[in-house]
C-alpha positions in Angstrom: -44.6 -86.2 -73.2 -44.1 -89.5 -74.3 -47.0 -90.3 -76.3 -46.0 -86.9 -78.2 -42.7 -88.6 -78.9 -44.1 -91.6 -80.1 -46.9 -90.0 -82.6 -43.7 -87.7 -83.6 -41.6 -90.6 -85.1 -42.1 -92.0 -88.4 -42.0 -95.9 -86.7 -42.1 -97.4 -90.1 -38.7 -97.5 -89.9 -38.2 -99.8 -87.2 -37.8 -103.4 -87.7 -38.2 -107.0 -85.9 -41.1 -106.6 -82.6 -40.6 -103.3 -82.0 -42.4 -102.6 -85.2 -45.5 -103.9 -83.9 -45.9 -101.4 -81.3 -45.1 -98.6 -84.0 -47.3 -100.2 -86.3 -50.4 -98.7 -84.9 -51.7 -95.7 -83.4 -52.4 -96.1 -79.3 -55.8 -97.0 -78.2 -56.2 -94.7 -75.0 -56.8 -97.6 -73.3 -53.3 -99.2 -74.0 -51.6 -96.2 -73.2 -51.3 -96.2 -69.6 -49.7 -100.0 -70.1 -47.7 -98.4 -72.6 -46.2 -95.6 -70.6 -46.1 -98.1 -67.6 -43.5 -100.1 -70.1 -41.5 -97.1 -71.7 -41.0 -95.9 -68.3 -39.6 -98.9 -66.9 -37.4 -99.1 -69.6 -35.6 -95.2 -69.5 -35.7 -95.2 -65.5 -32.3 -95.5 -65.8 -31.2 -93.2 -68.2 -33.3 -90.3 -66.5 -32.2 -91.5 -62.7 -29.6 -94.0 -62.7 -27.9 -91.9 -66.3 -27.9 -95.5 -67.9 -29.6 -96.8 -70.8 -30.6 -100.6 -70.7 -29.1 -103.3 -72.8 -32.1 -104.0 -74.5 -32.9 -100.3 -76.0 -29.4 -100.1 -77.3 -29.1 -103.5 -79.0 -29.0 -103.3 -82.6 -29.2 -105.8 -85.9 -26.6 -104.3 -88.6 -27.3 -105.4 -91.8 -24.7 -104.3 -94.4 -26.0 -102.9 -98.0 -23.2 -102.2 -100.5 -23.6 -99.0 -103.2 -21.2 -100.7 -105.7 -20.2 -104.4 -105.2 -16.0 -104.0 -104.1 -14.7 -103.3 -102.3 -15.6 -104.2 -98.6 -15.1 -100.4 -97.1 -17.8 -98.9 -99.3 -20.4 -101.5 -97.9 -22.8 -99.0 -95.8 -24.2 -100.6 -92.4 -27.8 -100.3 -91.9 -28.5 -100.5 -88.4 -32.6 -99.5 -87.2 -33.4 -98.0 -84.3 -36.3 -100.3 -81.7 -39.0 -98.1 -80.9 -38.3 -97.4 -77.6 -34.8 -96.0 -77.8 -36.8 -93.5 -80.7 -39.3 -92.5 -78.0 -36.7 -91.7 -75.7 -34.5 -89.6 -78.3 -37.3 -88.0 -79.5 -37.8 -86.5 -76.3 -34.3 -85.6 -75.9 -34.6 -83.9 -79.7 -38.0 -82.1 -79.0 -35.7 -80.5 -76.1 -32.5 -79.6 -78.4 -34.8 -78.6 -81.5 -36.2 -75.5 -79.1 -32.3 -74.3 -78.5 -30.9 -74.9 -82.3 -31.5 -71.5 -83.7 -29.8 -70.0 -81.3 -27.0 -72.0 -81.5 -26.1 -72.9 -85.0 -25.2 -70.3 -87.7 -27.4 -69.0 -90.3 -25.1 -70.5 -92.6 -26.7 -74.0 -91.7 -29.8 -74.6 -92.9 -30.5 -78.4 -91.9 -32.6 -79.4 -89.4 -32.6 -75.9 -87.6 -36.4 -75.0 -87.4 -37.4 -71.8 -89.4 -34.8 -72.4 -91.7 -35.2 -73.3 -95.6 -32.5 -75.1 -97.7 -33.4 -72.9 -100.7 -31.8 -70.2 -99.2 -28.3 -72.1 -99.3 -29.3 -72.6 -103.2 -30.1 -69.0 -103.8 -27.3 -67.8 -101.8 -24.9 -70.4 -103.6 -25.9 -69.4 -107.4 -25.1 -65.7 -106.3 -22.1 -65.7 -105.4 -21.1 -68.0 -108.3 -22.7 -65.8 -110.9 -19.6 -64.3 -112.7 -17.5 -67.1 -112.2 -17.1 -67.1 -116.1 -16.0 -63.6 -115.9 -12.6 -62.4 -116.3 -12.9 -58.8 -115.6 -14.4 -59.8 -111.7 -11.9 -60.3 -108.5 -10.4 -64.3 -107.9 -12.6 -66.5 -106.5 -12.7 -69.8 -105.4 -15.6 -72.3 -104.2 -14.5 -75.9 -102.8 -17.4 -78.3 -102.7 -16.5 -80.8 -99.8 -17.3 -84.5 -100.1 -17.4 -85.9 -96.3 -16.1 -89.3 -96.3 -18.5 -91.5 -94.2 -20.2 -88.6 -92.3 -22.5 -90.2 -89.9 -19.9 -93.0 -89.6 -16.9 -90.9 -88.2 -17.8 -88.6 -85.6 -15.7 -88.7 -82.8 -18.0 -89.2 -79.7 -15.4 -87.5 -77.5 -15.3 -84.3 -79.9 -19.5 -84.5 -80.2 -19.3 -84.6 -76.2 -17.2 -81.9 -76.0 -19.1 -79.9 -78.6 -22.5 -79.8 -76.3 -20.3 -78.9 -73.4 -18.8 -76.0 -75.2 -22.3 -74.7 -76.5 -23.6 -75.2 -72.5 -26.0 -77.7 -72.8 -26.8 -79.3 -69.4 -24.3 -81.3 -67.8 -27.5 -84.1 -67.4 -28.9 -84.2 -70.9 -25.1 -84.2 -71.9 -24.9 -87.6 -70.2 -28.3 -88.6 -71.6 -26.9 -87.8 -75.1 -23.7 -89.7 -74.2 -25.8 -92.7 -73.0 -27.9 -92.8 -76.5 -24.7 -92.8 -78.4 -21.6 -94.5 -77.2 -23.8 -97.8 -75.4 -24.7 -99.4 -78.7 -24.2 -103.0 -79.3 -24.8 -104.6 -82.7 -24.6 -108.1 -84.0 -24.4 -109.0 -87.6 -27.3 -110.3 -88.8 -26.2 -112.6 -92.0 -28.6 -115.0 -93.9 -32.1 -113.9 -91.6 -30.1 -115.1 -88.4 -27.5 -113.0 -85.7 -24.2 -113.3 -85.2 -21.7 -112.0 -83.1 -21.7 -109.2 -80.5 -19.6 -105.8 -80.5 -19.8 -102.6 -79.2 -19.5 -99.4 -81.2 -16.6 -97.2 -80.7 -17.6 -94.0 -83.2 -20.2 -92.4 -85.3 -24.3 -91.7 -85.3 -26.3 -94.0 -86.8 -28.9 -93.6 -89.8 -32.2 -93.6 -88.5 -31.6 -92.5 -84.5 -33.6 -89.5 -84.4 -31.2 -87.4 -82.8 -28.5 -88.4 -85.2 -29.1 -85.3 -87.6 -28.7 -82.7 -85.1 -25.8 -84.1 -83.1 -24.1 -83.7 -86.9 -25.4 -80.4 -87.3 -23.9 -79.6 -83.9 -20.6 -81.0 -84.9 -20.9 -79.3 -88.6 -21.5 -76.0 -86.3 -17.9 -76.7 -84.7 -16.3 -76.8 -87.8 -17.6 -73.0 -89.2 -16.4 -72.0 -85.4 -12.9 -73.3 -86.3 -12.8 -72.1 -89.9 -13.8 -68.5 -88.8 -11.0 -68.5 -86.6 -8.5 -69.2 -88.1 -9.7 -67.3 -91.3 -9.9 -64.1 -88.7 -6.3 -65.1 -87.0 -4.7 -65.7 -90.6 -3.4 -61.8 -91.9 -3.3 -63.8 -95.7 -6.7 -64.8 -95.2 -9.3 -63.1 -98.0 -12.9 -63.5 -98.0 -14.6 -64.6 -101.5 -16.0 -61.4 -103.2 -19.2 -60.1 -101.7 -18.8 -62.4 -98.5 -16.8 -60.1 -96.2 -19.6 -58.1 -94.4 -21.4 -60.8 -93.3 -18.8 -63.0 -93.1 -19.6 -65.6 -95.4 -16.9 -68.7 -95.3 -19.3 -71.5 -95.9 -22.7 -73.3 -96.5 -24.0 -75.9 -95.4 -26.7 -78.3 -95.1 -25.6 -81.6 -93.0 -22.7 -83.2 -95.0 -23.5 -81.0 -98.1 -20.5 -78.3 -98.0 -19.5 -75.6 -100.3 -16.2 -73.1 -98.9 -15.9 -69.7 -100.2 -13.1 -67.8 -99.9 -10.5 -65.8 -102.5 -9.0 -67.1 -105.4 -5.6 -66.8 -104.1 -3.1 -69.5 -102.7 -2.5 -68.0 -98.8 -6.5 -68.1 -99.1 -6.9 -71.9 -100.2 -3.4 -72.6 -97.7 -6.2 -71.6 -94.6 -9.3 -73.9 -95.8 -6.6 -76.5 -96.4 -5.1 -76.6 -93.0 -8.4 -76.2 -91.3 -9.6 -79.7 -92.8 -6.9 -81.1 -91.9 -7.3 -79.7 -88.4 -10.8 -80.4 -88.0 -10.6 -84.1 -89.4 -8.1 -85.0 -86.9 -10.6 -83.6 -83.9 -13.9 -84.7 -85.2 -13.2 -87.3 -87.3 -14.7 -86.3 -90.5 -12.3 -86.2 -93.1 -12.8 -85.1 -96.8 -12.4 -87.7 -99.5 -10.6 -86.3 -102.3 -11.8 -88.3 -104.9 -15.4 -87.1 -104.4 -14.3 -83.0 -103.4 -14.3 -80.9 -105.9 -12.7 -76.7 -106.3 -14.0 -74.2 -108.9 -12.2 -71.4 -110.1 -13.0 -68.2 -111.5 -11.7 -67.4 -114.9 -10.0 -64.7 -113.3 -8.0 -67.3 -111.6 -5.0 -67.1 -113.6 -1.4 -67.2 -111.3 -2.3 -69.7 -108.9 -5.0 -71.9 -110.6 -2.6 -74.7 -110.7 -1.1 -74.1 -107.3 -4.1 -74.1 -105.8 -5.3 -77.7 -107.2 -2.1 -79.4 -106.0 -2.2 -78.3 -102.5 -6.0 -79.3 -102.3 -5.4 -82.2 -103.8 -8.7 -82.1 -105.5 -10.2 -82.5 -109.2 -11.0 -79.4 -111.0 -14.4 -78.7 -111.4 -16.8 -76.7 -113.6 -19.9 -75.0 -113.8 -22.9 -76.1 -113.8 -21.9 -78.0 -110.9 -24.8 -80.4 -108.6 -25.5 -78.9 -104.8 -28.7 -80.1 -102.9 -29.7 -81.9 -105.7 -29.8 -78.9 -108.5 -27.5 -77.1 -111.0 -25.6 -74.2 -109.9 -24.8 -72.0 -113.1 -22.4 -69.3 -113.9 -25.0 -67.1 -115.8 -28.5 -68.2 -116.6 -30.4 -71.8 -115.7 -30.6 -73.8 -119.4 -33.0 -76.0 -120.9 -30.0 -78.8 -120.2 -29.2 -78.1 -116.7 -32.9 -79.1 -116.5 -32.7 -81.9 -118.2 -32.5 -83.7 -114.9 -35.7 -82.9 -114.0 -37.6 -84.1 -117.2 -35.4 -87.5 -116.6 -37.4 -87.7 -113.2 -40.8 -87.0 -115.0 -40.0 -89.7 -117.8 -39.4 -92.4 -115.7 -42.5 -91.4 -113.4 -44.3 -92.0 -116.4 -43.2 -94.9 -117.7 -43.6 -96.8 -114.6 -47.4 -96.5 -115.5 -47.3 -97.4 -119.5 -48.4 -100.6 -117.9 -51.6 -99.5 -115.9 -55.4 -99.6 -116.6 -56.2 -95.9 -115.6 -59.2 -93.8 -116.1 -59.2 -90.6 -116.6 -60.1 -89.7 -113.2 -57.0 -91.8 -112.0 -54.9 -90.2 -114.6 -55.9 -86.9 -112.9 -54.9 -88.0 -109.8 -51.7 -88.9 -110.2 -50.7 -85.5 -111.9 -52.2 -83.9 -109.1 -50.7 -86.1 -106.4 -47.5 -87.2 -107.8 -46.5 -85.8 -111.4 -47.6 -81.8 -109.6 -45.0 -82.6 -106.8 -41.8 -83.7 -109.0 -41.1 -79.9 -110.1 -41.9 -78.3 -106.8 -38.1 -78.6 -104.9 -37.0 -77.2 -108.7 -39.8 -74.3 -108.5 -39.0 -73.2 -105.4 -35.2 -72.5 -105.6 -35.1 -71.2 -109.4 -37.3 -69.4 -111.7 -37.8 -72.3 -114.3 -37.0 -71.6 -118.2 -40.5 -71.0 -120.6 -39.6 -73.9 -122.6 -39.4 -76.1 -119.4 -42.3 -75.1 -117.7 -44.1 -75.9 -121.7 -42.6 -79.4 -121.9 -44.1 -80.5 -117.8 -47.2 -79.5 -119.1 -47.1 -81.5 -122.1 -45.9 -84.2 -120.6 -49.1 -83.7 -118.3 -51.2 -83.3 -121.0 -50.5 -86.0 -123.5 -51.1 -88.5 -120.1 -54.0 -87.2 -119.2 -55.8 -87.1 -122.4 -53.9 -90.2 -124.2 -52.6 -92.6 -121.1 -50.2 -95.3 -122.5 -52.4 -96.0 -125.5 -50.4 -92.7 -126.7 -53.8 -92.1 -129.0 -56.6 -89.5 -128.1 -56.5 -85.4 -128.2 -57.3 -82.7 -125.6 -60.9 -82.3 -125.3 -60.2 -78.8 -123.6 -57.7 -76.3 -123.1 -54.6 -76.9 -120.9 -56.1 -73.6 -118.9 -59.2 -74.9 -118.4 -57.9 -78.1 -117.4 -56.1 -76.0 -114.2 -58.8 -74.0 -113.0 -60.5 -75.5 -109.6 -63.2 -77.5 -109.8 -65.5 -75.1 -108.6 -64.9 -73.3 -112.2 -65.3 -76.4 -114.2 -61.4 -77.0 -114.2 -60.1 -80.4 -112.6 -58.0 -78.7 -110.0 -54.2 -79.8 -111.4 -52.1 -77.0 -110.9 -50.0 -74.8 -113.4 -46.3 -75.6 -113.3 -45.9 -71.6 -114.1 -48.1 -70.4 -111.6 -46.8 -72.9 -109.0 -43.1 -71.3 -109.9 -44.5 -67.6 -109.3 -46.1 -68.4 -106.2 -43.1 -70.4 -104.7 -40.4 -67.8 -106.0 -42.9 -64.8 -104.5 -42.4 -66.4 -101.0 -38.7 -65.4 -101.0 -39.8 -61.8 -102.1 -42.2 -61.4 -99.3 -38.8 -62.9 -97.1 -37.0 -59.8 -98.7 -40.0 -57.3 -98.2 -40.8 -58.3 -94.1 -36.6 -57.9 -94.0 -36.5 -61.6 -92.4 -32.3 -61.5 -92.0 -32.5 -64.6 -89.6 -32.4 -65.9 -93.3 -28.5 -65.7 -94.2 -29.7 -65.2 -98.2 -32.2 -62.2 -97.3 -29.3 -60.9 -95.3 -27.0 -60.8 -97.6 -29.6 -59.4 -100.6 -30.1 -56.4 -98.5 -26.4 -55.7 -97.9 -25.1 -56.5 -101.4 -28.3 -56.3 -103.4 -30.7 -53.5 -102.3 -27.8 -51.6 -100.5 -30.4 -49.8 -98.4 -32.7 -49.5 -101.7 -35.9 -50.8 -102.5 -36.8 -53.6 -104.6 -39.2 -51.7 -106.9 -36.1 -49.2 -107.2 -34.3 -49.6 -111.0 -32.5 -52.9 -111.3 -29.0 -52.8 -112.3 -28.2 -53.8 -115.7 -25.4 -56.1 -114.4 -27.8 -58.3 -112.0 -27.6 -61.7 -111.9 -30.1 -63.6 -113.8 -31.5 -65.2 -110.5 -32.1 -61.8 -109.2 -33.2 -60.6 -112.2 -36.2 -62.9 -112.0 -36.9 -62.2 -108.5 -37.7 -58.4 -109.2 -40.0 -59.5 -112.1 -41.6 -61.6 -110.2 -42.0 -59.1 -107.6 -43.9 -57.1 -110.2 -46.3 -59.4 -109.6 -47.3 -58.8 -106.2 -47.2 -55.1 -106.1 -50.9 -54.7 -106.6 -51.8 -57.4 -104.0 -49.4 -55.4 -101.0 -50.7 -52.6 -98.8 -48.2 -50.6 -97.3 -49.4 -49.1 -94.2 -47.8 -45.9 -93.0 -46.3 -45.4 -89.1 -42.7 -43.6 -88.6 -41.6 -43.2 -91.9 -38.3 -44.9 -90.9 -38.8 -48.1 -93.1 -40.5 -46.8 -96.7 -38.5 -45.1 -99.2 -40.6 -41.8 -100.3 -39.2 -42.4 -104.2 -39.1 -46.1 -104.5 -41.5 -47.8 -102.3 -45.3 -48.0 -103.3 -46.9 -46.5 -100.3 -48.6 -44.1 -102.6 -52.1 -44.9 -104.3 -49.8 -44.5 -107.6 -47.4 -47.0 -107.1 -43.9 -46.4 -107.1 -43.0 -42.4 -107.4 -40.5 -42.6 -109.5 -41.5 -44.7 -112.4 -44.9 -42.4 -112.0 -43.0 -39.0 -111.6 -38.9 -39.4 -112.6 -38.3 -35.8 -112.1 -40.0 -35.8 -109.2 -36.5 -35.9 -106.8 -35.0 -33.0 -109.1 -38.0 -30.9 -108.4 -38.4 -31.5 -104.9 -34.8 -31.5 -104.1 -35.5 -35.0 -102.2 -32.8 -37.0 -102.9 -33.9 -41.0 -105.0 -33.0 -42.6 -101.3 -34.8 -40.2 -99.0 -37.1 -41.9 -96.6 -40.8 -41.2 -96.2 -40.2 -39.5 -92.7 -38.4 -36.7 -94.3 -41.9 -35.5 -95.3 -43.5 -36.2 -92.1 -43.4 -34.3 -89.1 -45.5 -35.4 -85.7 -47.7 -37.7 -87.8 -48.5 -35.4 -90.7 -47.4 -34.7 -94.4 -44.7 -31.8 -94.6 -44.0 -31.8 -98.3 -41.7 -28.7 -99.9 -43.9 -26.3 -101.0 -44.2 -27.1 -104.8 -46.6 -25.4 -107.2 -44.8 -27.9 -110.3 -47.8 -30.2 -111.8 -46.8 -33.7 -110.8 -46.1 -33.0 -107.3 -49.5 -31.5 -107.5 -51.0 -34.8 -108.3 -48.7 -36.3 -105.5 -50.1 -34.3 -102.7 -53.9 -34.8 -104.1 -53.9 -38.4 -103.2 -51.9 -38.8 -99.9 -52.7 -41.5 -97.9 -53.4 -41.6 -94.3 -50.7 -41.7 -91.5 -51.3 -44.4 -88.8 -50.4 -44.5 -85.3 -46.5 -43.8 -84.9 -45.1 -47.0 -84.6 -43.4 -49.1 -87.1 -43.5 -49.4 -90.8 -46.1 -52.6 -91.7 -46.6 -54.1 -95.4 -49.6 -56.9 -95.1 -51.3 -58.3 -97.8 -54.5 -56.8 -98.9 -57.6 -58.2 -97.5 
């Protein structure tokens, strides 16, 4: 257990001597010695529920962001190597628990979970927002002030009790947190000596989960007082599932209805929750985006939040968020990040071989967070690969041409190509893993979840697409296009497959094939497949009509009656 702690950390991080003993992997000769010494050391937090002095000692350094003032100087304080094996043991324990725990509508640090689905999830439900004709809505994007700095120990404490962890690894947690010590290490040399008295420190590997724990606290509170407040109105396409909020650690975005009784709730539960927790909101940072069919209380609503006004696009997680479609501006960004990549190397002697490389390795990776949230624009996905191009054939001479074509120049080496990836097929692949998400029905996935209630409405994917889709959404079912011919859907019950919509047949999908076939049959466009089975055979309508003739030539086989499966094909 402890040697799987230790290999588990990333002990780069740690500074002074205890970076010598993460500096290197453990000879298995050492490692008895080694375990001899950790041992010693976390006796008494495991027996005696005490942590020694000289695991919680830190050095805090002090980096500033902007040079003035003082308060937004952020303290640096690393972590020795064995207080990280010890919390890593504690967090390979809590990691096993978190899903059960925390709501789908978290995303960090909860295993299983995928922050694209907040992104996805996020540009839906602001799709319209530039609409006039759709219902009030209202998104608040919150701006933590401090985070890690300002939890209130007594609150996390609490927290753990309330979601029934152990009374024991409750005061382990409380012995990692609240018996730090740090002196102030100025000019290469320490001084002073104080304890802490609040917050989680950067680097402690249990820090991010103790904050998602506390983060979970806060959607408990909101969704209280949301379901106690009579006033209280969801944002459109959120009540179902009860949708009040994303997040993803300190990142936040509340939803709820473009009204003032609405905003009043989210308002007072801030407040509420900073006073217990500690984490309150800086307004300076916080931001609230109305719909443009927020018209009464627009201006009511900014005064009592206190916050700036914001627009779409708008940044979360790192990417735009867009009313309607994703621009070659909103990507700019991106191209920024390539640009500078690049001209960090103008200065290098590289072959072409090492040219290569470093598309593959590090210009390949730039685009991938992008790809896998969004369907990128054409002329985006054209200008990464001329970017890619001109520095693999010209370098920083700027002078040379392309001695092949760019789709050679992708194909693996085993076909003559170099093996660099295509930016577009990179983007299909990537946006395809959230349709097979969508497909297996995966709703411990808030996004998915909320697709099938709001999107597919007990339809399939392959059914016709609604002229009013989103633009997101309506690259998701293109893409899906793609992957139709690679899926084998493999017959049990009946009970998951749509007879009309679903390509179980060796056609495709029915009614693209055959769109009177519902009219003829009197099968409704939503019927299930098991309303023409009966004890594991076909029991079609008797039809003599053509097309249903050529339906019934080429059933497939019924399998053993048990669920619905779609695999890929072999």
């Amino acid at each position: 257990m402890l040697h799987t702690g230790h290999s588990s950390l990333r002990l780069s991080t740690t500074c002074g001597r205890s970076a010598i003993l993460g500096s290197f992997s453990i000879p298995h000769a050492l490692l008895r010695e080694i375990v001899r010494m950790v041992v010693s050391e976390t006796r008494d937090l495991i027996i005696c529920k005490q942590l020694p002095r000289t695991v919680s000692t830190r050095g805090l350094y002090r980096l500033w962001r902007i040079p003035w003032p003082v308060e937004d100087f952020r303290p640096i304080a690393c972590c020795n190597v064995l207080y990280k094996v010890i919390a890593k043991i504690l967090v390979n324990r809590m990691q096993k628990v978190l899903h059960l725990i925390i709501d789908s509508s978290q995303t960090a640090f909860v295993p299983g979970r995928a922050i694209a689905d907040n992104i996805l999830l996020a540009q839906e439900l602001l799709a319209g927002y530039n609409q006039a004709k759709l219902p009030p809505r209202c998104t608040i994007k919150i701006d933590i002030q401090k985070a890690y700095d300002s939890v209130n120990w007594d609150f996390l404490l609490a927290s753990l009790r309330i979601f029934n962890f152990p009374s024991r690894f409750v005061v382990w947690v409380e012995q990692c947190i609240s018996t730090v010590a740090f002196s102030v290490l100025l000019n290469g040399s320490l001084h002073g000596f104080f304890a802490g008295t609040k917050g989680l420190r950067q680097g402690d590997p249990m820090s991010p989960y103790l904050f998602v724990i506390v983060m979970e606290m806060w959607h408990i509170l909101l969704k209280l007082r949301s379901q106690s407040d009579d006033y209280f109105q969801y944002h459109w396409k959120c009540h179902d599932l009860g949708i009040l909020n994303l997040c993803f650690a300190d990142d936040v975005l509340i939803f709820c209805a473009g009204n003032i009784n609405s905003v009043r709730t989210i308002k007072t539960t801030l407040l509420e929750f900073a006073e217990l927790s500690g984490l309150g909101v800086n307004p300076g940072k916080s931001t609230v985006i109305l719909s443009k069919s927020v018209r009464e209380d627009r201006q009511a609503i900014i005064d009592l939040l206190g916050f700036q006004e914001g627009s779409l696009p708008i940044k979360y997680l790192g990417v735009p968020l867009t009313a309607s479609r994703l621009t070659t501006t909103d990507c700019q960004p991106l191209l920024d990040t390539v640009d500078r990549r690049l001209a960090g190397w103008n200065h290098l002697s590289l072959s072409l071989a090492g040219r290569a490389q470093l598309i593959k390795s590090v210009l390949n990776s730039l685009h991938v967070y992008w790809a896998s949230a969004f369907m990128l624009p054409k002329s985006i996905i054209q200008v990464l690969e001329r970017k890619m191009r001109d520095f693999l054939w010209k370098g920083a001479s700027g002078s040379g041409y392309a001695k092949v074509s760019w789709a050679q120049v992708c194909k693996p080496r085993e076909q003559g190509g170099l093996g660099i990836r295509s930016v577009l097929h990179m983007n299909q692949a990537m946006m395809s893993r959230h349709v097979w998400r969508i497909l297996q029905q995966d709703t411990r996935s808030l996004w998915v979840a909320w697709v099938l209630r709001y999107k597919l409405r007990s339809q399939s994917i392959w059914a016709p697409m609604s002229t009013s889709a989103s633009w997101c959404w309506k690259k998701l079912v293109k893409i899906s296009k793609l992957l139709q011919g690679g899926l084998e859907y493999r017959i049990g019950d009946g009970c998951t497959f749509r007879l009309w919509t679903d390509p179980w047949h060796p056609r495709g999908v029915l009614l693209s094939s055959y769109p009177r076939g519902p009219a003829i049959t009197g099968l409704p466009a939503d019927s299930l497949l098991c309303t023409v089975m009966q004890q594991g055979q076909w029991c079609w309508p008797a039809q003599t009509h053509f097309d249903i003739q050529e339906i019934l030539a080429e059933l497939p086989m019924i399998g053993p009656q048990q669920a619905d499966v779609i695999q890929w094909k072999a």
